[in-house]
C-alpha positions, 0 to 999 in steps of 0.5 A: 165712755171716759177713759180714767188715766193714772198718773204714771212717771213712766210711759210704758208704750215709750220703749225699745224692743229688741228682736232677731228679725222685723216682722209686721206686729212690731212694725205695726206697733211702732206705726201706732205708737205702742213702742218707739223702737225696734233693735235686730242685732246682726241684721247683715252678716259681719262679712257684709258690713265689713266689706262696706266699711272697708270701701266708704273707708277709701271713699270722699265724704262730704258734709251736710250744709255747714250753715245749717248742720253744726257740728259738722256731720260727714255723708257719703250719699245725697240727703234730701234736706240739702236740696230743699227750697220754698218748701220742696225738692230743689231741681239741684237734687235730681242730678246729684242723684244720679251722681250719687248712683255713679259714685256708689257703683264706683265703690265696686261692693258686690251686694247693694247694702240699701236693697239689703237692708230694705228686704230685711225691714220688709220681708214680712210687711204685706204692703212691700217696701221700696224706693219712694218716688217724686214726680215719678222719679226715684229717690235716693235709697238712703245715705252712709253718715258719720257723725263723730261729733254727734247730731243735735237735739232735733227731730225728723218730720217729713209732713212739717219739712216740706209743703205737700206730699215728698213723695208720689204718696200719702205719708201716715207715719214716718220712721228712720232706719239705721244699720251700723257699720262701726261703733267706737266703744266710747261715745256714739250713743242714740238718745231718744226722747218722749218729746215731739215738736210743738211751736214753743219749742222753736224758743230753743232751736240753736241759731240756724240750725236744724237743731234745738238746746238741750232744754227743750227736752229737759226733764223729759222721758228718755232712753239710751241705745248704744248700737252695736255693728251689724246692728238694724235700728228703727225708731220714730224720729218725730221724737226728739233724739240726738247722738252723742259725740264719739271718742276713739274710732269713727261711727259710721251708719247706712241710713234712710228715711221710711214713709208708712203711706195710707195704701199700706206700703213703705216707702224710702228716701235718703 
């Protein structure tokens, strides 16, 4: 059978939906691709978000890899992509996870916003969700971010970033997940593009850089989300996206990666 296709300007699977809670059909859709977005307003209660704030508020930063990551992008947590070499998870990664837990502990909060935020991506997925693991060991749940001078045009691929399997699983699909802490009411905006990698676009990778120029995704399909706090948002980021810097107040995010692996389970590292 040949399937007759009409030339459309418009992908109508290339969308953002919006809902009260993540449940295993939208989960399911974003996975095939039949959306490439699922937004939860108030996902965590104000209350809780506010006393996470207030704590990384008090807390040292630091900045992914200035030679690679520009502008720079503050980070609260261990990202994996610090720690790669030939390919793989450098042995320079397992300590600064264990120094990441002392220094999220340190924080005093009264609830662990990771597990939080994983019971609620995960309460209606029959396959569970937990803590992806690496030779054994367990990831780091996921990073605080504050990009107040934006992300590049770039995208996230785990099967393209590291040679092999990350994780102690087979990865079929990939998603991020971000739960908004602050949002300046100017700027901040999420950019997502109906674009994914392909070998020419390296002609528009930035010097260095994790990054690609704007042209590579000129005249693409695109959508705009502007988070609110409290705000759960899961996407596909093998699609080309950006943030667009802020003006005013900080914007600040929990943040993790989601490997769909092929028994059925989610699976997150930072």
């Amino acid at each position: 059978m040949i399937s007759v296709i009409e030339s459309v300007s418009h992908d109508s699977f290339f969308k953002s939906v919006t809902t009260d809670h993540f449940d295993r059909g939208r989960i399911s859709d974003l996975a095939a691709g039949r959306i490439a977005a699922i937004r939860v307003p108030d996902l965590l209660p104000r209350s809780i978000c506010e006393e996470v704030l207030e704590a990384l508020t008090q807390a040292k930063f630091e900045s992914y890899g200035q030679e690679r990551v520009y502008p720079t992008v503050l980070r609260f947590g261990v990202g994996v992509s610090d720690h790669r070499h030939g390919g793989a998870v450098a042995d320079s990664y397992w300590p600064a996870v264990r120094e990441n837990e002392d220094r999220w502990r340190s924080l005093g909060l009264s609830i662990d916003p990771f597990e939080l935020c994983r019971k609620a991506i995960g309460t209606d997925w029959p396959g569970g969700i937990a803590v992806g693991r690496s030779g054994g060991r367990q990831m780091c749940p996921g990073v605080a971010r504050e990009p107040n001078d934006g992300f590049q045009v770039h995208f996230d691929n785990v099967l393209r970033e590291f040679k092999g399997n990350l994780l102690d699983a087979n990865i079929i699909s990939q998603f991020a997940f971000n739960l908004y802490l602050s949002m300046p009411d100017d700027g901040g905006e999420t950019v997502v593009w109906r674009h994914r990698w392909s070998p020419a676009d390296e002609a528009f990778r930035l010097p260095n850089s994790y990054g690609f120029s704007e042209d590579v995704v000129a005249g693409v399909e695109s959508f705009v989300l502007k988070p609110a706090v409290g705000e759960g948002l899961l996407f596909d980021p093998r699609n080309y996206h950006a943030v667009r810097p802020s003006r005013g107040a900080r914007r600040m995010a929990l943040g993790m990666s989601i490997g769909l692996s092929d028994t059925g389970q989610l699976l997150t590292w930072g």
